[in-house]
C-alpha positions as CSV (number, residue, x, y, z in Angstrom):
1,X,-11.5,-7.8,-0.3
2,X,-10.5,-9.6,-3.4
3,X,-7.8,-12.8,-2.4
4,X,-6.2,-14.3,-5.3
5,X,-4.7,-17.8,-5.3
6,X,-2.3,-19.6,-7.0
7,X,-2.0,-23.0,-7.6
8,X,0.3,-25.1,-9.8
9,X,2.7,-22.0,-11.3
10,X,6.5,-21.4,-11.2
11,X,6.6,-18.3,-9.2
12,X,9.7,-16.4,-8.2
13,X,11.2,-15.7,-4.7
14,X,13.1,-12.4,-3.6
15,X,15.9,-13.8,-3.8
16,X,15.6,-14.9,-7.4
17,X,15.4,-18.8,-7.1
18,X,12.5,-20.1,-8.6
19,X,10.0,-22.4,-6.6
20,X,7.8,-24.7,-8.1
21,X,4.7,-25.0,-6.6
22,X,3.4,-28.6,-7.0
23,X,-0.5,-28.1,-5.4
24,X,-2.0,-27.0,-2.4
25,X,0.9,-28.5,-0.2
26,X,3.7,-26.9,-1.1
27,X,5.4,-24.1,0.8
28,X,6.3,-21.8,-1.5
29,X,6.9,-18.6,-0.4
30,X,5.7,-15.1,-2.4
31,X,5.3,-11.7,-2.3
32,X,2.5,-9.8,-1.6
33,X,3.8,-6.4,-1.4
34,X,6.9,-4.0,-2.3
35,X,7.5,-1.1,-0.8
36,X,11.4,1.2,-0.2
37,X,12.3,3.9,2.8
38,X,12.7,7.2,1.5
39,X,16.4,7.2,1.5
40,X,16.7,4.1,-0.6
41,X,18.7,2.5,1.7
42,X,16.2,-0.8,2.3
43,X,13.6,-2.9,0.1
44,X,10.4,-4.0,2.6
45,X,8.2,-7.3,1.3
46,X,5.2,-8.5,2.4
47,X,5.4,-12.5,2.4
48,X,3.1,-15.0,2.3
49,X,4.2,-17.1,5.5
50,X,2.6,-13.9,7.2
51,X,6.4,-12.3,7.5
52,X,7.7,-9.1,6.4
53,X,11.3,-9.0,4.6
54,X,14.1,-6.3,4.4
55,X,16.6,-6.3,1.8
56,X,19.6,-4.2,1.0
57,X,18.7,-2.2,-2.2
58,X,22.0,-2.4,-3.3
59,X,22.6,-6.0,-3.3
60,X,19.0,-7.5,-2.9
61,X,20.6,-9.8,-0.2
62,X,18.1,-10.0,2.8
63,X,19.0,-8.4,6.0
64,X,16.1,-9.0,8.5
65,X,12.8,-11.5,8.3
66,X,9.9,-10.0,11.0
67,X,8.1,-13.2,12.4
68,X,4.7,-11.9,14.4
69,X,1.8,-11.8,12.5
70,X,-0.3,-15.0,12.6
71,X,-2.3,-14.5,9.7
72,X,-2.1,-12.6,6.2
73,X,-0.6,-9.2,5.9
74,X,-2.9,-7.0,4.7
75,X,-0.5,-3.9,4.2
76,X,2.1,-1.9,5.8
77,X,3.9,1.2,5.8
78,X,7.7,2.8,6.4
79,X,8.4,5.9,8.7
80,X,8.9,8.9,6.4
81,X,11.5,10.1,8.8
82,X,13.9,7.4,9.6
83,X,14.5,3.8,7.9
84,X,14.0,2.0,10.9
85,X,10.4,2.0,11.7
86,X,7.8,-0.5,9.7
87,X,4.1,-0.9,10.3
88,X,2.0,-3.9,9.5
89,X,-1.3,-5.1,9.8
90,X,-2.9,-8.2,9.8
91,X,-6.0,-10.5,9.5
92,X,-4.7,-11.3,13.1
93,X,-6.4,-8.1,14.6
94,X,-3.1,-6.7,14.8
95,X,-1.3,-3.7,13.7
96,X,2.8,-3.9,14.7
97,X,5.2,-1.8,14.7
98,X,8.7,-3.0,13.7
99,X,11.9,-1.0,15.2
100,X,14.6,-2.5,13.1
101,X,17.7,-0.7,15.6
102,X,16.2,-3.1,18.2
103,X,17.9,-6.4,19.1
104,X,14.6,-8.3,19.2
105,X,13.0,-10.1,16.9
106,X,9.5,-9.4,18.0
107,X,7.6,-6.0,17.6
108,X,8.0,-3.1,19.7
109,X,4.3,-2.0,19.2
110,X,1.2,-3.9,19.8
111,X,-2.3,-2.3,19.1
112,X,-5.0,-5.0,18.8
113,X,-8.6,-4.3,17.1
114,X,-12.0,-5.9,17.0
115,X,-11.8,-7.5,13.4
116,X,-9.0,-8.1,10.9
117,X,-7.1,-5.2,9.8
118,X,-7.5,-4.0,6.4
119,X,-5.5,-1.1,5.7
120,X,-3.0,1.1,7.4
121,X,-1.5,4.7,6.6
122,X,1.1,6.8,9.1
123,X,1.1,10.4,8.5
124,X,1.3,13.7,10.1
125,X,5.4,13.6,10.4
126,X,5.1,9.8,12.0
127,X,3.1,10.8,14.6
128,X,-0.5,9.3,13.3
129,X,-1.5,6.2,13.0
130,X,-4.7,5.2,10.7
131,X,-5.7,1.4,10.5
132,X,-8.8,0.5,9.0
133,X,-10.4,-2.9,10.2
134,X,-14.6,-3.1,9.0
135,X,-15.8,-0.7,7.3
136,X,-13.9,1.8,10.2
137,X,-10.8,3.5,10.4
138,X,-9.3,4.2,14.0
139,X,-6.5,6.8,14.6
140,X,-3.6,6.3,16.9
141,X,-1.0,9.1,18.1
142,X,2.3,6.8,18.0
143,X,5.2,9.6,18.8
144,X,5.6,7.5,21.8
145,X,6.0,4.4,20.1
146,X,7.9,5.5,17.3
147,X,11.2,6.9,15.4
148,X,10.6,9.9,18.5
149,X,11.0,7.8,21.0
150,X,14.7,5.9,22.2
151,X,12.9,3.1,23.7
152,X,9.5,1.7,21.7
153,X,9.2,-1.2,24.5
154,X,8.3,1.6,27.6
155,X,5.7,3.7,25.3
156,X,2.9,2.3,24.0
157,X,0.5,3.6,20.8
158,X,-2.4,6.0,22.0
159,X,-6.3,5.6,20.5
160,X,-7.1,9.0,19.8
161,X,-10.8,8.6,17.9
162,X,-12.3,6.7,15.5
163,X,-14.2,7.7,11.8
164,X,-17.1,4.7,11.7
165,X,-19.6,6.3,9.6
166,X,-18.0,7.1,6.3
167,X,-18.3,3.7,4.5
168,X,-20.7,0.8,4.5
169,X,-18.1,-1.6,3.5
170,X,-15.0,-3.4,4.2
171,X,-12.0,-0.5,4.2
172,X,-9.3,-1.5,1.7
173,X,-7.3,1.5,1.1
174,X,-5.5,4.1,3.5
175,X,-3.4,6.7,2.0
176,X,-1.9,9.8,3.6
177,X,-0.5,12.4,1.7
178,X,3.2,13.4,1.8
179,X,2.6,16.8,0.5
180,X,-0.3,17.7,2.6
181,X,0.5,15.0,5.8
182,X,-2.8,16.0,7.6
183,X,-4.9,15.0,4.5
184,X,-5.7,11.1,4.5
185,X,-7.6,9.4,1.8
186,X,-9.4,6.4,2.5
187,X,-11.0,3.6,-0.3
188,X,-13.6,0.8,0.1
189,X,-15.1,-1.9,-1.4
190,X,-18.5,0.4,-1.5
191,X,-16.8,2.3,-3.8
192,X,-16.1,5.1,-2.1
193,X,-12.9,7.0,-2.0
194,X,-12.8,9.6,0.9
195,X,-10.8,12.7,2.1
196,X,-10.3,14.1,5.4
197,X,-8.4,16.6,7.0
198,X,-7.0,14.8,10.3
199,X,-6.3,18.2,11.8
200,X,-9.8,18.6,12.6
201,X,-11.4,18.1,15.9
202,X,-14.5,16.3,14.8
203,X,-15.1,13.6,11.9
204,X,-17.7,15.4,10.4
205,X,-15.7,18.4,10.1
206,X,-13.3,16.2,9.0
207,X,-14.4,15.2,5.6
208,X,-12.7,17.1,2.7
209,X,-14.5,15.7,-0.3
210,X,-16.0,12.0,-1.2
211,X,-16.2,10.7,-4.5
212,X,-17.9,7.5,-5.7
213,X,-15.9,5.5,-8.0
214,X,-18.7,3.2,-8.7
215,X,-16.5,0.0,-8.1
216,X,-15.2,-1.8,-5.0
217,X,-11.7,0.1,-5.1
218,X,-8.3,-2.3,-5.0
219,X,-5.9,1.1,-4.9
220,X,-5.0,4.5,-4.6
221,X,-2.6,6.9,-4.7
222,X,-1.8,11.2,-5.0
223,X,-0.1,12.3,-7.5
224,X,0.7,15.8,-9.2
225,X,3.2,17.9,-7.8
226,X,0.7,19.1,-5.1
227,X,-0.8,15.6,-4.8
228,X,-4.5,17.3,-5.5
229,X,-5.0,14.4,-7.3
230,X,-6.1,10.7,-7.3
231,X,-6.1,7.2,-9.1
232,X,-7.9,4.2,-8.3
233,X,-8.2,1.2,-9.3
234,X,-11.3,-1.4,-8.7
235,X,-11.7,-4.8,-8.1
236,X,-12.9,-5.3,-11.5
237,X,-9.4,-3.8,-13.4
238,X,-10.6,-0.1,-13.9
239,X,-8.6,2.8,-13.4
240,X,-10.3,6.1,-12.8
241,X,-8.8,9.4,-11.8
242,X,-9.8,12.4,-9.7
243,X,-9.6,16.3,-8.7
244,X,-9.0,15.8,-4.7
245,X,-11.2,18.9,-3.3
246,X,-13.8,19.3,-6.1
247,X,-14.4,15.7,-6.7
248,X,-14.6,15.5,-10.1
249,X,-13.5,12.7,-12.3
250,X,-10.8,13.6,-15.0
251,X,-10.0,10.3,-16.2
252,X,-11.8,7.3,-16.5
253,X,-10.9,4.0,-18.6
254,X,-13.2,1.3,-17.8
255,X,-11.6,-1.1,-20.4
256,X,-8.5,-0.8,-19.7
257,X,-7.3,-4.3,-20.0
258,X,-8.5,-4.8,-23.2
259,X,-6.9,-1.0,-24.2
260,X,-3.2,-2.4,-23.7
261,X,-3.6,-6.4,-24.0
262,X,-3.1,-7.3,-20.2
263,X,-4.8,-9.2,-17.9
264,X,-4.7,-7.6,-14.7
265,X,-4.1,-3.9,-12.7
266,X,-1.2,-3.7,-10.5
267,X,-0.6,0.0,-9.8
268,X,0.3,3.8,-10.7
269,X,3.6,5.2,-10.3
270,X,3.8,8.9,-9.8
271,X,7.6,10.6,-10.8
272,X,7.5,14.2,-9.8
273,X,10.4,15.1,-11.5
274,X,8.8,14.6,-15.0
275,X,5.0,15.0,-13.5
276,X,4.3,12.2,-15.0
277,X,1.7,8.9,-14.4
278,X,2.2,5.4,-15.1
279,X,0.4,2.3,-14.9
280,X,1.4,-1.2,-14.4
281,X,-0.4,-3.8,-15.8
282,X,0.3,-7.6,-16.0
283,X,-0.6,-10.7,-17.6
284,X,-0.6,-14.1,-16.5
285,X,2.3,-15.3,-18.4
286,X,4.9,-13.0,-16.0
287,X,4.4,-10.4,-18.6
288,X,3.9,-6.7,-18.0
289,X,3.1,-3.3,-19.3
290,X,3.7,0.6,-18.5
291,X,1.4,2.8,-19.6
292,X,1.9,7.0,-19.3
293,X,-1.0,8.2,-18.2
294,X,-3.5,11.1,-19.6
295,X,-7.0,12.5,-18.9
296,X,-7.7,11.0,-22.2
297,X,-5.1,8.6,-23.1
298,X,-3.5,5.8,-22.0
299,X,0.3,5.7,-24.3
300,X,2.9,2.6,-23.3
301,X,6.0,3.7,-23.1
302,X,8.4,3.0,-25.1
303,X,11.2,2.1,-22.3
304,X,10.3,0.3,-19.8
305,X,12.7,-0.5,-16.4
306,X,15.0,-3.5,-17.3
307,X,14.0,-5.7,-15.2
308,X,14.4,-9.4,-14.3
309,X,11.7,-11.3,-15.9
310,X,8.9,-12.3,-13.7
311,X,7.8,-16.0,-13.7
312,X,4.5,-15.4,-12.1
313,X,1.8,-12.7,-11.7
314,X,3.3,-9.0,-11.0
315,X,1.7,-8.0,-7.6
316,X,3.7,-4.6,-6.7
317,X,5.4,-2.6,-7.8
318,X,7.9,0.6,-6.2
319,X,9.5,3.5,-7.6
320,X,12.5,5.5,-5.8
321,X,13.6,8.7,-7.3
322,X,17.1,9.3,-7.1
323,X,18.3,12.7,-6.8
């Protein structure tokens, strides 16, 4: 897993007040990563005090700050069917789950794993749970400890199997599809990227294609109006793209840095409306690109979102399509 630290740079809050971070001691607070609910109603940050943030995505102003996790957040993801459930996991061991109708401040779901948790992914309508911690992914049926249930205190998260023999390295990346919620797609630093059909009975059966990206993979996403397609991107700032079921590779720019004049890799944003691809990329001045994406070509666009300028590295990034 690649950790990148800053020291000494101006770097800019939520809340858009800039903090100055003077060394290793100060306590500046920053983002990891962005994410929105379906419904656009709420904006949900990973932080770097081990918190996760809401904000109104009207007004940016912060509603709730979940205090839990005692070590870095590695990732988390919203409920596709309500905006009040969050799930997080953590170097900790931990995954939670977050019930943001409840009066509490702690979470209403506790599952705890054998080694830091790397990535996490809820499909299936909000009923499964994928955490990756190693290099393997365990699955969890959550409808009782959910958006189905009224009470997430009385229910707890049930371990239904576990998929330990698909990588050989640390599991970075869990992503289920929204078009196809059975289909999850999992990446590793072995450079792997693999896809399974959770609807079947045994992990073997399981596997719907695997494709090796040749570099220990940071990110990845669907995209195309039937999401039978995938981006990555490594470690090492490459972006590669790929046919889901058949495997192949229809995209590949391994200099891709040098190709638009940035430093870094942040991620792809899919839009279906326009079925269109773009890429985010950033350079160490605050400074950032989009890029439209093609099998051959990579074209910056010519409008990008007007946005507040960044004082630091871009680490996320979000897109919500409004209807």
């Amino acid at each position: 897993m690649l950790l990148i630290e800053l020291h000494k740079k101006i770097i800019a809050s939520f809340d858009r007040k800039p903090v100055v971070e003077e060394g290793d001691n100060d306590d500046g607070v920053y983002i990891f990563d962005v994410n929105c609910f379906f419904d656009g109603s709420a904006v949900v940050t990973s932080l770097s005090d081990n918190c996760l943030a809401v904000y109104d995505a009207e007004s940016l102003a912060q509603i709730r700050k979940l205090k839990g996790h005692s070590d870095m957040i590695n990732g988390f993801d919203l409920s596709k069917t309500t905006p009040n459930s969050i799930y997080s996991v953590s170097n900790d061991h931990y995954v939670y789950g977050w019930d943001l109708r409840a009066s509490s401040e702690a979470p209403a779901m506790k599952i705890k794993l054998a080694d830091e948790v790397t990535a996490i992914s809820v499909g299936m309508n909000d009923s499964l749970l994928a955490a990756g911690y190693g290099s393997s992914i365990s699955f969890y049926d959550i409808r009782g400890s959910s958006c189905f249930s009224d009470n997430w205190n009385n229910k707890k998260a049930t371990k239904l199997g576990e998929y330990s023999d698909i990588h050989t390295d640390t599991v970075t990346q869990l992503k289920f599809s929204t078009v196809n919620p059975q289909i999850l797609a999992s990446g590793a630093e072995d450079g792997l990227i693999s896809l399974f059909d959770t609807s079947a009975a045994d992990g073997d059966e399981a596997v719907v294609s695997i494709f090796n990206t040749e570099c220990p993979v940071r990110r990845i996403g669907f995209f195309g109006v039937e999401e039978d397609a995938m981006y990555c991107l490594s470690t090492t700032e490459t972006a590669s793209f790929w046919h889901c079921t058949s495997a192949q590779r229809v995209g590949n720019f391994p200099n891709v840095r040098e190709e638009l004049g940035m430093d870094y890799l942040v991620d792809c944003m899919y839009d279906c409306r326009s079925d269109t691809l773009r890429l985010l990329a950033g350079d160490y001045n605050g400074d950032s690109k989009i890029a439209i994406v093609t099998p051959t070509a990579l074209q910056v666009a010519e409008e990008t979102p007007k946005v507040i300028p960044q004082l630091s590295d871009v680490r996320n990034i979000t897109l919500q399509v409004v209807a």
